[in-house]
C-alpha positions as CSV (number, residue, x, y, z in Angstrom):
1,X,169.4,-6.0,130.1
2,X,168.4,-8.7,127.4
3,X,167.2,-12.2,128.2
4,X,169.0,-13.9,125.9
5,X,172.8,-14.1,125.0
6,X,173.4,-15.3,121.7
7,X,177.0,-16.7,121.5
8,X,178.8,-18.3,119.0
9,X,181.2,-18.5,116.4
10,X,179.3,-20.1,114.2
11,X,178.0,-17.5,111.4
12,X,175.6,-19.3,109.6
13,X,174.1,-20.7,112.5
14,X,173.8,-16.6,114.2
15,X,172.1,-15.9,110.9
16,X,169.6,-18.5,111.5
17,X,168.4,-17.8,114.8
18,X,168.9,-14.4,114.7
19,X,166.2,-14.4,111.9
20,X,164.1,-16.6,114.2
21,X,164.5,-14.3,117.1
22,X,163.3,-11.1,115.2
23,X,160.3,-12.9,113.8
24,X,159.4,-14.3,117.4
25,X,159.8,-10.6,118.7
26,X,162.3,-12.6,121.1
27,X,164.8,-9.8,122.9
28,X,168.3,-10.5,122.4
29,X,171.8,-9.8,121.8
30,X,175.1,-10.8,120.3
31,X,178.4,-12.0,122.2
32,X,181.4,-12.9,121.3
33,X,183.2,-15.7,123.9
34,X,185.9,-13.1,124.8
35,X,182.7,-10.9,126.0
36,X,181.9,-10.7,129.6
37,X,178.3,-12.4,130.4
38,X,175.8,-9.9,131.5
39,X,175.1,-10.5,135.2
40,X,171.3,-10.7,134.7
41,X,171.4,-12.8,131.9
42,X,169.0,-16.1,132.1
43,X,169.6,-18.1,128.6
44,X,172.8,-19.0,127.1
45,X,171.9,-19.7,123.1
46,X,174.5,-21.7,121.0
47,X,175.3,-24.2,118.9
48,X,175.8,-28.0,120.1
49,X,179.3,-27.7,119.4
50,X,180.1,-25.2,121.7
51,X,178.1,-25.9,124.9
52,X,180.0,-27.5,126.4
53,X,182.3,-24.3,126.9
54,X,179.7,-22.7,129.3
55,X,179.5,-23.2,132.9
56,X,177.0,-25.9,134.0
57,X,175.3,-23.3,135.9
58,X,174.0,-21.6,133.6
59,X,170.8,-21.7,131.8
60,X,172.3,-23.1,128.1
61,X,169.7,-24.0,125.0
62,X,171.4,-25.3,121.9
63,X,170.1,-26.9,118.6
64,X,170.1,-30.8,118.2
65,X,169.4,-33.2,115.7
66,X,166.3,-34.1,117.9
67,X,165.4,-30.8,118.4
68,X,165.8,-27.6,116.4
69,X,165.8,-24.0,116.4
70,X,162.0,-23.7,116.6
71,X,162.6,-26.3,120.2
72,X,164.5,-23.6,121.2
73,X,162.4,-20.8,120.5
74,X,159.7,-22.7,122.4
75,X,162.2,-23.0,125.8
76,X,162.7,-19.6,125.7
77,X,158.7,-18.5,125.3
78,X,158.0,-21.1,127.7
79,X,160.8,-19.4,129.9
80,X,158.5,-16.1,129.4
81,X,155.3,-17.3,130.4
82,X,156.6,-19.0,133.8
83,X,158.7,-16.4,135.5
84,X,159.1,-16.8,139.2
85,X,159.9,-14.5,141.7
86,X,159.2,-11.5,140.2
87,X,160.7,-8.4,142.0
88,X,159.2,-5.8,139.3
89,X,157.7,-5.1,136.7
90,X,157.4,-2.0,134.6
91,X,156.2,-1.2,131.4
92,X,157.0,1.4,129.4
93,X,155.5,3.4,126.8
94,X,156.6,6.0,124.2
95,X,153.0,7.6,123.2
96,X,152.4,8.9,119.6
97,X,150.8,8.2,116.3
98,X,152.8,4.8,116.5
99,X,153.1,3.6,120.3
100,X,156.7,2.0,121.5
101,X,156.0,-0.3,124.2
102,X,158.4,-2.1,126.2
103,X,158.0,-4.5,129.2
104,X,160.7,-4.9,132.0
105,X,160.6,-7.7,134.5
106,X,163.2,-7.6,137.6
107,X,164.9,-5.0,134.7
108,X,165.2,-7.4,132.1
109,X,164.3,-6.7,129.0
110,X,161.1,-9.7,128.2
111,X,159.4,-8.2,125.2
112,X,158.8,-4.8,123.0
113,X,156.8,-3.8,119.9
114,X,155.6,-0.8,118.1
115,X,151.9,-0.8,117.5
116,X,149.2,2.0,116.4
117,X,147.5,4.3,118.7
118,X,144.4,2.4,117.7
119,X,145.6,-0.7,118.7
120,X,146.9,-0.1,122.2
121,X,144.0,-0.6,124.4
122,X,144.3,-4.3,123.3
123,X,148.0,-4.3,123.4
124,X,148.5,-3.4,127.1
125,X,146.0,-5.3,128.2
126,X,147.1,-8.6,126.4
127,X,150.4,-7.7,128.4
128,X,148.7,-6.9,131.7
129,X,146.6,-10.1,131.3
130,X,149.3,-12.7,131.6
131,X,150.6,-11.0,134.9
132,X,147.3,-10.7,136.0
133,X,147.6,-10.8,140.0
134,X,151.2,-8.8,139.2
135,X,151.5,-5.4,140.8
136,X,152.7,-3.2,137.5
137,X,154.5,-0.1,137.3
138,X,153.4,1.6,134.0
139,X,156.0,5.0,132.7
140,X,154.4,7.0,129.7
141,X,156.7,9.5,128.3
142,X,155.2,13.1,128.5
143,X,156.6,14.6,125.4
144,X,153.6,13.3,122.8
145,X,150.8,15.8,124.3
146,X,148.3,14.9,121.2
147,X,148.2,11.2,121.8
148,X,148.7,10.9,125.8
149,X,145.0,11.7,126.3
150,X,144.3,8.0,124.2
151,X,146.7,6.2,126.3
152,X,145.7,7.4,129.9
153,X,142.0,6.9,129.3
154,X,143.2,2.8,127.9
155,X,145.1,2.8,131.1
156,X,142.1,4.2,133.1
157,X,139.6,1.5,132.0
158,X,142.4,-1.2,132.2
159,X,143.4,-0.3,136.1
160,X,139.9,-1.3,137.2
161,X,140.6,-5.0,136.7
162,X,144.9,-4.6,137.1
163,X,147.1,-3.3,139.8
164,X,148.9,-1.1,138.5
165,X,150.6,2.3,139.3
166,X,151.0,4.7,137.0
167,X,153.8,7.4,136.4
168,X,154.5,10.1,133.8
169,X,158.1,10.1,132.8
170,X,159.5,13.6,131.7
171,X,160.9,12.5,128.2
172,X,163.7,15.5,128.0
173,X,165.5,13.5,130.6
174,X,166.0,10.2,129.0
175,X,168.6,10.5,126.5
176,X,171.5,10.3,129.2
177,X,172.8,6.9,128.9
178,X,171.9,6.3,125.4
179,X,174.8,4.4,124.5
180,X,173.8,1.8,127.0
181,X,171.1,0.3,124.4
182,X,173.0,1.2,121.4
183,X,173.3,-2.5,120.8
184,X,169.7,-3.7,121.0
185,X,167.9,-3.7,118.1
186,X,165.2,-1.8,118.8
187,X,163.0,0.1,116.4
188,X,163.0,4.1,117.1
189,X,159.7,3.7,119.2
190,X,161.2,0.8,121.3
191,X,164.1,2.6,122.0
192,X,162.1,5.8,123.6
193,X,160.0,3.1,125.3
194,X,162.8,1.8,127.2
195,X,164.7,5.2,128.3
196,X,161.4,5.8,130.0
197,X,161.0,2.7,131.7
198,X,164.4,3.0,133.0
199,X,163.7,6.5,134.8
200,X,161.0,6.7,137.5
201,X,158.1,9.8,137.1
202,X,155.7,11.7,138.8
203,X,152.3,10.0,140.4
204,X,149.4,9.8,137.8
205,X,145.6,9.4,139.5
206,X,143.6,7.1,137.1
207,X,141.1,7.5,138.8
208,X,140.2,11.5,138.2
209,X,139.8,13.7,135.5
210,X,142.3,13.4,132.9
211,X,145.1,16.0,133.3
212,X,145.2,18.9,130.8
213,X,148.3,20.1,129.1
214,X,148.1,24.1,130.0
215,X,151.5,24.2,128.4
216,X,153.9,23.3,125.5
217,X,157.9,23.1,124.8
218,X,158.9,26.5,123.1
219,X,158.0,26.3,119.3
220,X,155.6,23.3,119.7
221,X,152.9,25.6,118.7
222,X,155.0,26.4,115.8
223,X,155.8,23.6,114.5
224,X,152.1,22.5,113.9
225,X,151.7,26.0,112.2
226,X,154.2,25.4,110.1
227,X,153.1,22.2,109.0
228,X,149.9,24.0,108.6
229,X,151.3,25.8,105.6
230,X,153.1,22.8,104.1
231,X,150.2,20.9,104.2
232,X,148.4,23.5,102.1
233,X,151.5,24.6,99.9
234,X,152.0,27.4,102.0
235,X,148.2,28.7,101.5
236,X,147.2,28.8,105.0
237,X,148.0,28.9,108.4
238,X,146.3,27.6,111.5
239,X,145.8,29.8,114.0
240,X,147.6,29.3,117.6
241,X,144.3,27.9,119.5
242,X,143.5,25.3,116.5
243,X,147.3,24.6,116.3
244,X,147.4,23.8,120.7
245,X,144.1,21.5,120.5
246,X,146.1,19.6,117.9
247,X,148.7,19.1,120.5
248,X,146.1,18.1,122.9
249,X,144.7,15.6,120.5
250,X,141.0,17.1,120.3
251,X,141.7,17.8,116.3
252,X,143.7,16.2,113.7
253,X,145.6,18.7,111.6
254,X,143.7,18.1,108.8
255,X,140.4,18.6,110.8
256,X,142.1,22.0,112.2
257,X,143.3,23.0,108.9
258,X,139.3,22.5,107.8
259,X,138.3,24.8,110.1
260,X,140.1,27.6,109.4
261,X,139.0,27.1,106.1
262,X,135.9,27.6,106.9
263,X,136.1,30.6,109.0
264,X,138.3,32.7,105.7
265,X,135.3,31.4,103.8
266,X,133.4,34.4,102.2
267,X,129.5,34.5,103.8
């Protein structure tokens, strides 16, 4: 569920603070007045005009002449970094070349982003950081073999100073209930992020060896073999080993596809 309910009928202004919104990473989402209201929604945004139509109750930020769209954006961040009472918190993540991240708090959705497998030590720890005496449940999707070994060993180094609790999340069961988020504009990572979080998983120990994937989904193997041959116009295929330590992330497919180069190379 989203934090903040824009509602209005006031195009111009949606336009505006949608805009503002999707720059400030802010999660959101569109209601008309004949809409029911979320039960867990916290913030009300509209215009000045229409406020007054909302319960006093509730939690309503609006636009002034005193204070703008950038005072409300402010609220709402502000909003962020003072939640109180905090039942749970989970965060999800969609491993891969690009990472999905997404971070629920009492199973509201607070704030997502897509980042680079390079970046994500830094990511989740920035996000760990401002919850730091938080006890966090993290869900990693178990479908990206070739980048999970990056993300467990970020998470291994970062649960020495953070309490968290790690589970892996079996990715093949998350597309029930896909049209629940079909409104959220999530980017494709995001999206795979969330189903995750939303599912619990099986135990992870930080603390030990890293698991090894002794298995792959039928034609996983294949696939990297065949993108083996497009990636040499069809000249050469990997073998099945190279192709699975691909999967496991100790080779690149270029660095696979080098070495079996080098072992059709004449002496």
């Amino acid at each position: 569920m989203e934090l903040v309910c824009l509602i209005t009928d006031d195009f111009r202004f949606s336009f505006e603070i949608i805009a503002k919104f999707k720059e400030e990473r802010i999660p959101f989402t569109v209601l008309s007045k004949d809409d029911p209201l979320p039960l867990l929604n916290r913030i009300i945004v509209t215009t000045e005009s229409e406020a007054s139509e909302f319960s006093p109750e509730k939690f309503v930020l609006f636009p002034s002449e005193t204070h703008g769209v950038d005072f409300v954006v402010a609220r709402i961040k502000n909003y962020l970094k003072n939640i109180t009472q905090i039942e749970s918190m989970v965060l999800g993540i969609d491993p891969g070349k690009r990472v999905g991240i997404v971070l629920l708090i009492n199973d509201i959705l607070v704030e997502y982003r897509t980042i680079t497998i390079e970046y994500f030590p830094q990511a989740a720890e920035r996000v760990l950081s401002t919850f730091e005496n938080q006890e966090v449940t993290i869900r990693i999707g178990a479908g990206s073999h070739r980048f999970l070994s990056p993300v467990l060993a970020a998470l291994g180094n970062l649960a020495r100073i953070y309490n968290i609790i790690t589970e892996m999340v079996d990715e093949t069961r998350t597309t029930k209930g896909r049209e629940t988020f079909s409104k959220l504009k999530l980017a494709s990572h995001e999206l795979a992020a969330l189903h995750i979080a939303m599912r619990s998983g099986e135990p992870v120990d930080l603390t030990r060896p890293l698991p090894v994937v002794s298995s792959f989904k039928k034609g996983e193997l294949t696939a990297v073999q065949e993108q083996s041959r497009f990636a040499t116009n069809g000249q050469l295929t990997i073998s099945r080993t190279l192709a699975r330590k691909v999967l496991e992330g100790d080779l690149s497919l270029r660095e696979a596809v080098s070495l079996q180069l080098q072992k059709h190379q004449p002496i």
